[in-house]
C-alpha positions in Angstrom: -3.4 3.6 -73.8 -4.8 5.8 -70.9 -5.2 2.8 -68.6 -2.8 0.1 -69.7 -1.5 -2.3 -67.5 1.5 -5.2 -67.4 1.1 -6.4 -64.1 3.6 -8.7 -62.3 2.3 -12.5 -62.0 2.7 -13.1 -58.2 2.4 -16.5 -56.9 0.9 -14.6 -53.3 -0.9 -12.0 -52.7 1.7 -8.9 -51.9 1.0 -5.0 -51.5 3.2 -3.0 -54.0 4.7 -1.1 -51.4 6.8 -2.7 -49.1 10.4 -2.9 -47.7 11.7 -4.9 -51.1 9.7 -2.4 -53.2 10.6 1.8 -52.0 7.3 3.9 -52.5 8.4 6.3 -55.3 6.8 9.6 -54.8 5.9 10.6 -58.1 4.6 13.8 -57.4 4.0 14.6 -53.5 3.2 18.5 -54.3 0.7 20.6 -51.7 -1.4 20.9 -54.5 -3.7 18.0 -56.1 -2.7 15.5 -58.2 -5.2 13.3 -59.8 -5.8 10.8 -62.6 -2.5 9.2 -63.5 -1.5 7.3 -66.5 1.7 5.7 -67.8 3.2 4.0 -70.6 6.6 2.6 -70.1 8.2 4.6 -67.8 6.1 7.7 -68.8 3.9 8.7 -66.0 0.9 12.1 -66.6 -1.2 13.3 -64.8 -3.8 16.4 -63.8 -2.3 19.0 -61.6 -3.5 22.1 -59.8 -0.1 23.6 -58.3 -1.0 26.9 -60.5 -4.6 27.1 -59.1 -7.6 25.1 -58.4 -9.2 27.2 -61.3 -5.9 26.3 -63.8 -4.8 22.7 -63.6 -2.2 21.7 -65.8 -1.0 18.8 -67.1 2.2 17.4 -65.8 4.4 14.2 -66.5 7.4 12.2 -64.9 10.1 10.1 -67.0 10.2 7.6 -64.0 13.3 7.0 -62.7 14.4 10.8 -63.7 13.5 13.2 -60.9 12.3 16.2 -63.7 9.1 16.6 -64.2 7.6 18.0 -67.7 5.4 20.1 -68.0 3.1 19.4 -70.6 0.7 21.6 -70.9 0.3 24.9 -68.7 -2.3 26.7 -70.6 -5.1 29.2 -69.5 -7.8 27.3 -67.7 -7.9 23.5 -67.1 -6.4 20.8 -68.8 -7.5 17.4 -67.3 -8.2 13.6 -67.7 -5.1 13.0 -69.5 -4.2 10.0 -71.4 -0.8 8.7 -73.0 0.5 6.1 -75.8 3.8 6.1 -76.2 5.6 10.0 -76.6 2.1 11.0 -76.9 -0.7 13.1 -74.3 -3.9 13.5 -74.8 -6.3 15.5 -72.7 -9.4 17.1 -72.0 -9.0 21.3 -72.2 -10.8 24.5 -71.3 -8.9 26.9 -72.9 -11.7 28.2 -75.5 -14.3 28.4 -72.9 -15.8 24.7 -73.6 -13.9 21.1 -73.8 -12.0 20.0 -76.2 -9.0 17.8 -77.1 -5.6 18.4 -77.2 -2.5 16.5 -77.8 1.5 16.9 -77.4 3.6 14.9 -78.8 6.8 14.8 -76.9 9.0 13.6 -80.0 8.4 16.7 -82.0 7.9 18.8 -79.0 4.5 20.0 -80.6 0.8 20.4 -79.0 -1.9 19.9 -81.5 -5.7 20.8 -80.9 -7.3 17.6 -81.8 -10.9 18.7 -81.7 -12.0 22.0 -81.2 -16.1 21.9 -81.8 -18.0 24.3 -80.1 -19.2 21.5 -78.0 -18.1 20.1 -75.4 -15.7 17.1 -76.0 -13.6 14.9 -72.7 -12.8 11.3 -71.6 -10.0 10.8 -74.5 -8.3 7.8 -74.6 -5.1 7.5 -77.2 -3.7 3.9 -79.2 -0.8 4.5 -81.2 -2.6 7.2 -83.5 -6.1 6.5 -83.2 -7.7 9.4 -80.4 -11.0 8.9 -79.6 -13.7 10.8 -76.9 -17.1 11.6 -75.7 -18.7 14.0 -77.9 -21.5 16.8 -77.5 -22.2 17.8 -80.9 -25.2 15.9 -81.4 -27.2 17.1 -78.1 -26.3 14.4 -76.1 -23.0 11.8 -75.7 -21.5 10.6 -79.2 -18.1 8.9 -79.3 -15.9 10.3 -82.0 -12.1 9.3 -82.8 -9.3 11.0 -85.0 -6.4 9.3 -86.9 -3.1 11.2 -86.2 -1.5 9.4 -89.6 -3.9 10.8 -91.6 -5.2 14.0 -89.7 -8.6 13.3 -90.0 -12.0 13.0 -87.4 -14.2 10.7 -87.8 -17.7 9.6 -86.1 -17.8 6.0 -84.4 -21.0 6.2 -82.7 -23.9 8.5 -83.2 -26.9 6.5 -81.8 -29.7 8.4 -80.5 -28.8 7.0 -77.0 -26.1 8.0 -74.8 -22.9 6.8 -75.5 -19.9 7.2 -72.9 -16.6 6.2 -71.5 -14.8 5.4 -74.6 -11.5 3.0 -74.7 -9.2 2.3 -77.9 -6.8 -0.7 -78.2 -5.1 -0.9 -82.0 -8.0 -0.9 -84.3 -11.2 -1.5 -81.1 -12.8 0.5 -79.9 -15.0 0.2 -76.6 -17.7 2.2 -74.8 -20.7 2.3 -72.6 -24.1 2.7 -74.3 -27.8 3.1 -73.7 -29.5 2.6 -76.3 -31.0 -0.4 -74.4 -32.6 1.5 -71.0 -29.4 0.6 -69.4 -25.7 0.7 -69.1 -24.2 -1.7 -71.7 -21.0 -2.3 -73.4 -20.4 -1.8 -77.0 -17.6 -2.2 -79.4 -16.8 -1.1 -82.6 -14.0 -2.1 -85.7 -12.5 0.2 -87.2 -11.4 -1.8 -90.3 -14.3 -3.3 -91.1 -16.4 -0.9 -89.6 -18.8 -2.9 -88.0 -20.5 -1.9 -84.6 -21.1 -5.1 -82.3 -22.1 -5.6 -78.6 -20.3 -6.6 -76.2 -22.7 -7.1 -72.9 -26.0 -6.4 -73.1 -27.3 -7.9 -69.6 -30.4 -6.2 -68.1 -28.4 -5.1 -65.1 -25.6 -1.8 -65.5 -22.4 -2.4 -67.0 -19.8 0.5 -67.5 -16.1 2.0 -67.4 -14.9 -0.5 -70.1 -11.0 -0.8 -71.0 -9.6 -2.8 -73.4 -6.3 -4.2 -74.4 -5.4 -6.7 -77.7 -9.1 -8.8 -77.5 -9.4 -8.6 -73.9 -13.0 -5.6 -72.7 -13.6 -5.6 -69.0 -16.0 -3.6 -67.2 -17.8 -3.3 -63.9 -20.8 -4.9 -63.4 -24.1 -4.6 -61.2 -25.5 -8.0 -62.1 -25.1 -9.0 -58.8 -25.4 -6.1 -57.2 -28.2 -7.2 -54.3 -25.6 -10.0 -53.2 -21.9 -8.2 -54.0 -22.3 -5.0 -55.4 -20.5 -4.0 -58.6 -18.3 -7.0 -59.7 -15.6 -6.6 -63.0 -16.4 -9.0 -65.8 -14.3 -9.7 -68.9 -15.0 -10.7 -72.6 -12.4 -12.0 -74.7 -13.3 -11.1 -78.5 -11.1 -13.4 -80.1 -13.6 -16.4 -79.4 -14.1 -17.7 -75.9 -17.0 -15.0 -74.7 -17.2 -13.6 -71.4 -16.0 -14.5 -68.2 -16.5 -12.8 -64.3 -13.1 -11.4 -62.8 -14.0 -10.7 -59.5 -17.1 -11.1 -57.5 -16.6 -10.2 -54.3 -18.8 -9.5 -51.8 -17.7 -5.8 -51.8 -17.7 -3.2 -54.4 -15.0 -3.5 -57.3 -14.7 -0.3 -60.1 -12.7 1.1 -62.3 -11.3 -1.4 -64.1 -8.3 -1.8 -66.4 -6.4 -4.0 -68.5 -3.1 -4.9 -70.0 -2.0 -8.1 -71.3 -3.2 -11.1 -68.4 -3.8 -8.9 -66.3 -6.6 -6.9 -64.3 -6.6 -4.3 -61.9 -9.7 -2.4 -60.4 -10.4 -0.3 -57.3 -11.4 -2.2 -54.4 -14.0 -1.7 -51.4 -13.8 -5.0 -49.2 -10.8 -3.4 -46.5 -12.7 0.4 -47.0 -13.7 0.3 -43.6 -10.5 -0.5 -41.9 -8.2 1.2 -44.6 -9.7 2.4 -47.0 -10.1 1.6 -50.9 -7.2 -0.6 -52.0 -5.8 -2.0 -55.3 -6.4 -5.3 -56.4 -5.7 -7.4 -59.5 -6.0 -10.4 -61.3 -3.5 -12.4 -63.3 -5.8 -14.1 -66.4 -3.4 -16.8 -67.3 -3.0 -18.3 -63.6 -6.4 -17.0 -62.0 -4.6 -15.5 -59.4 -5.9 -12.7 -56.7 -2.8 -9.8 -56.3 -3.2 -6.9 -53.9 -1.5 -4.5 -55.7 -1.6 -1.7 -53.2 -3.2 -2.2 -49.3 -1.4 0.5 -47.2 -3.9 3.5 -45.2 -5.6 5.9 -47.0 -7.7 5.7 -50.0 -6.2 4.8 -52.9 -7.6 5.1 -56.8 -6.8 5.1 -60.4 -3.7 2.4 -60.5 -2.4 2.6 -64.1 0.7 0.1 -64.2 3.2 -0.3 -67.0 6.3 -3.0 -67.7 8.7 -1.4 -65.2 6.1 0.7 -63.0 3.1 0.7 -61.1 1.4 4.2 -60.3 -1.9 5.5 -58.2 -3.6 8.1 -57.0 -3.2 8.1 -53.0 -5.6 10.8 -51.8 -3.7 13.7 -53.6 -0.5 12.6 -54.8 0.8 10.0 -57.7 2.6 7.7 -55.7 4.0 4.5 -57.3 7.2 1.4 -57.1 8.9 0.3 -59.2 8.4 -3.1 -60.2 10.7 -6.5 -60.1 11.7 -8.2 -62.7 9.8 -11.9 -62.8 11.0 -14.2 -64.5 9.4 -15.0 -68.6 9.8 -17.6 -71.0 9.1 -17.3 -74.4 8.5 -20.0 -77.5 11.3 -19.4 -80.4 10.7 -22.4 -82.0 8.7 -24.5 -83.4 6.1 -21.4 -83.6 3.5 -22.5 -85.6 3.6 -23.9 -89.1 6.7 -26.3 -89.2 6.3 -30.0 -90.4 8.3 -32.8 -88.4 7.9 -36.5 -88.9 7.1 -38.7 -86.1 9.9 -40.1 -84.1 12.2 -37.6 -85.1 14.4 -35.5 -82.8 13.2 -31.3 -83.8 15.3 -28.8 -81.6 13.0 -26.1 -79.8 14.7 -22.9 -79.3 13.6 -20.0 -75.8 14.5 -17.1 -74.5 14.2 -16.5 -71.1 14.3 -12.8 -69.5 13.9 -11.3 -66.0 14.8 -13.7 -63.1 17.4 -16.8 -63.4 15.6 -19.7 -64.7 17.8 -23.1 -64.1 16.0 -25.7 -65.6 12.9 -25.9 -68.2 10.5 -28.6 -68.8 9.4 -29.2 -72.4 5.8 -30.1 -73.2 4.2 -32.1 -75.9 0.5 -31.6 -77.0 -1.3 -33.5 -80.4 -4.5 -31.6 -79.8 -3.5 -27.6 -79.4 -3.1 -27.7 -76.2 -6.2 -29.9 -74.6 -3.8 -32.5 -73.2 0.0 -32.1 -72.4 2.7 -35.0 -72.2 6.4 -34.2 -70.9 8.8 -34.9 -73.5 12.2 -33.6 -71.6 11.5 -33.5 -68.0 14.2 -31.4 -66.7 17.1 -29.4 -68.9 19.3 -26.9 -68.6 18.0 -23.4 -69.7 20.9 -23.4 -72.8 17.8 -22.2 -74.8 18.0 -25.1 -77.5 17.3 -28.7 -76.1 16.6 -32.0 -78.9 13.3 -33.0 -78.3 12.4 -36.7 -79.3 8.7 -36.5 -81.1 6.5 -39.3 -80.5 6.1 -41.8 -82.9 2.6 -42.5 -82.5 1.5 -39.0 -83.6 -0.1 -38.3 -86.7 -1.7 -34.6 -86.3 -1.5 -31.0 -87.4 -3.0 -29.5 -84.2 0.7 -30.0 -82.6 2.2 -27.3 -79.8 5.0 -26.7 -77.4 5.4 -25.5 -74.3 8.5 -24.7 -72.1 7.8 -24.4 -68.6 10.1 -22.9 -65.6 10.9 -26.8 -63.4 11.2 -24.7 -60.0 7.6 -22.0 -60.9 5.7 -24.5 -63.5 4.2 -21.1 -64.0 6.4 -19.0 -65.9 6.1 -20.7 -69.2 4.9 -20.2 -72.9 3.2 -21.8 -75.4 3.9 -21.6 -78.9 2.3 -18.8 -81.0 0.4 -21.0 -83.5 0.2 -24.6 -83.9 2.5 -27.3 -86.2 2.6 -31.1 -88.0 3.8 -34.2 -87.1 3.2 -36.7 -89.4 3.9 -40.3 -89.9 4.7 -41.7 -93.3 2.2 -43.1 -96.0 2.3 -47.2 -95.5 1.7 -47.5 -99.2 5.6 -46.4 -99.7 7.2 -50.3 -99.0 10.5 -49.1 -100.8 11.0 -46.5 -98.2 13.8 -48.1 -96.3 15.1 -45.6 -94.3 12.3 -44.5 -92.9 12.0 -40.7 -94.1 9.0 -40.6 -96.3 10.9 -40.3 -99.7 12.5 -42.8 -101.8 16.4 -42.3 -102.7 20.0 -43.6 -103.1 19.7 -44.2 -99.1 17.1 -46.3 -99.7 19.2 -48.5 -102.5 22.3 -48.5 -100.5 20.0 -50.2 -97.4 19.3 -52.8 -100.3 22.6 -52.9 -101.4 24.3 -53.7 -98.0 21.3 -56.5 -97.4 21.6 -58.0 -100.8 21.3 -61.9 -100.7 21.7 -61.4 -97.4 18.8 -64.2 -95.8 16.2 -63.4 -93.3 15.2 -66.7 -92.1 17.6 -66.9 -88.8 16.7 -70.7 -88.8 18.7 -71.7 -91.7 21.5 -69.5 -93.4 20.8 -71.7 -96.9 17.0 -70.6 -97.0 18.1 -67.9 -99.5 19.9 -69.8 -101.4 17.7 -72.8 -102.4 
């Protein structure tokens, strides 16, 4: 995507760019650089070292010193977006704007859409492109599918439509069909157009990743300004990110995490970088040093800006992350019984995990191992007052409660039917076990009292 992020989760708030983290100058050429975006280590970006009146698009395989040309062609090529070993860009070359793409595995550029309008803001997913579009006499948004080579229209509303933003098979934009600035979506499997935020005030520059939209927000505007506000689409509605007294914009998204351009220092140094980490509500300062600073696009191993007019960026730690191998959703375990849950953990040393019980996905937690070594497999010893199929678990870092995970998708535990009285053994079936428990207590007498009880 042209504005995916995979923030670090910081348990402080830390600038990027200090003496742990080296400032990488991406590209510190006289000239301008603008608008950067990365994927993976794959950094792009809008530059005018051939002339104001020709800027090019250029690219960095971060931590390789080369840059790549992209795309040097006659007149400009800007706004550039990347997924993957693909660019996509906005380009002047036939006198109006269109799209173009190059994809850097088969070393080929493509015109995408060439209309004799004018086309620009493209964003790129995997193989769905999709843009602003002129055709119809005002703002449509239009997309193209690189697998099967064909365009296609996703919203042609009499209004304007704007800003567009594609994760997987969403797609996101600004809309007016209303008076004002709202937030619109549309799927393109079941083709179905739905909205997103439709408050009276302005919302705009959406970005999406997996189910997550954010966008900025004037709502509030006579008390803080713009704000950034977040929907999640995958059932729990919308939710405000940041509502500071100062102006927030530009907003993107990646996984849990947030970043925007941020006003509340401007007058001391200038517009800074801030972020938010969904999954522990957590304020970062991503980037705080002088000078103005914009456009923070941040991947899995880097995080890059626009600082007045170079790419500047760091690379990024590696944190510590747990992850769930087992149970994962769908297993069946009987209550009181001893299921071994399998992690992995990545990044950073973990010691010692914490396993976590829940009966009700996930609305209450109990400990069921307080403290083990990270072997990734520990027993775990079910309760055996459970009877539920709303069942998780979670292992959790002991020293930083939180790196954890949950399980993807929930599982049984089940206690057996009372109505089976020959079930001896306690395993919910009936078998040889069971007769060999009768067998070894045959004649045997119950009655502790008097050894003859049985016998009279």
């Amino acid at each position: 995507m042209k504005r995916c992020l995979m923030m670090l989760c910081l348990s402080v708030c830390v600038s990027f760019v200090n003496a742990d983290w080296p400032r990488i100058d991406v590209c510190i050429h006289p000239s301008k650089q603008d608008a950067p975006a990365i994927d993976e280590n794959l950094v792009v970006w809008a530059d005018q070292r051939n002339g104001t009146q020709n800027t090019d698009i250029y690219g960095r395989l971060l931590p390789d010193v080369t840059e790549l040309a992209i795309c040097r062609a006659a007149g400009h090529q800007t706004q550039p977006a990347v997924s993957g070993q693909r660019i996509v860009w906005r380009d002047n070359r036939n006198g109006n704007q269109d799209i173009y793409l190059f994809d850097m595995a088969t070393n080929t550029e493509i015109p995408i859409c060439t209309d004799s309008s004018n086309q620009e803001n493209p964003d790129i997913s995997g193989s769905i492109i999709v843009w602003e579009d002129y055709r119809g006499g005002n703002t449509d948004i239009y997309g193209y599918n690189l697998d099967t080579m064909t365009e296609f229209p996703i919203c042609t509303d009499p209004a304007i439509q704007y800003q567009p933003a594609v994760s997987g098979h969403i797609v996101v934009w600004t809309d007016q069909r209303s008076g004002s600035a709202d937030i619109y979506g549309y799927n393109l499997l079941t083709q179905q157009e739905f909205v997103i935020c439709s408050d009276a005030a302005s919302q705009s520059w959406p970005d999406i990743n997996g189910a997550i939209v954010v966008w900025q927000d004037e709502r509030n505007q006579e008390v803080s300004g713009r704000d950034i506000y977040g929907f999640d689409l995958s059932g729990s509605g919308e939710f405000a990110v940041c509502t500071d007294l100062e102006y927030q914009n530009y907003p993107v998204i990646c996984g849990d995490y947030v970043a925007w351009r941020d006003y509340r220092n401007a007058a001391a140094t200038g517009y800074d970088i801030y972020g938010f980490n969904l999954k522990t509500q957590t304020l970062m300062q991503i980037c705080t040093i002088g000078g103005s600073q914009t456009f923070p696009a941040i991947s899995s191993q880097y995080a890059v800006w626009q600082h007045g007019e170079d790419i500047v960026g760091a690379q990024l730690p590696i944190h510590s992350k747990v992850t769930v191998l087992y149970p994962n959703g769908g297993q069946m375990f009987l209550a009181g019984s001893l299921p071994t849950v399998q992690w992995k953990t990545e990044g950073d040393p973990v010691d010692e995990v914490r396993i976590d019980f829940s009966a009700d996905n996930g609305q209450s937690w109990r400990i069921l191992v307080d403290a083990v070594a990270n072997t990734g497999t520990s027993q775990m010893t079910l309760p055996s007052d459970i009877h539920s199929q709303q069942c998780l678990v979670r292992v959790r870092s002991t020293a930083n409660l939180d790196v954890m995970d949950i399980g993807d998708d929930v599982f049984t535990v089940f206690q057996c039917a009372q109505t089976l009285t020959a079930d001896l053994t306690g395993d919910c079936f009936v078998n040889l076990a069971d007769f060999a428990v009768l067998a070894q207590q045959w004649l045997t007498c119950g009655n502790p009292y008097d050894s003859d009880w049985c016998r009279q």
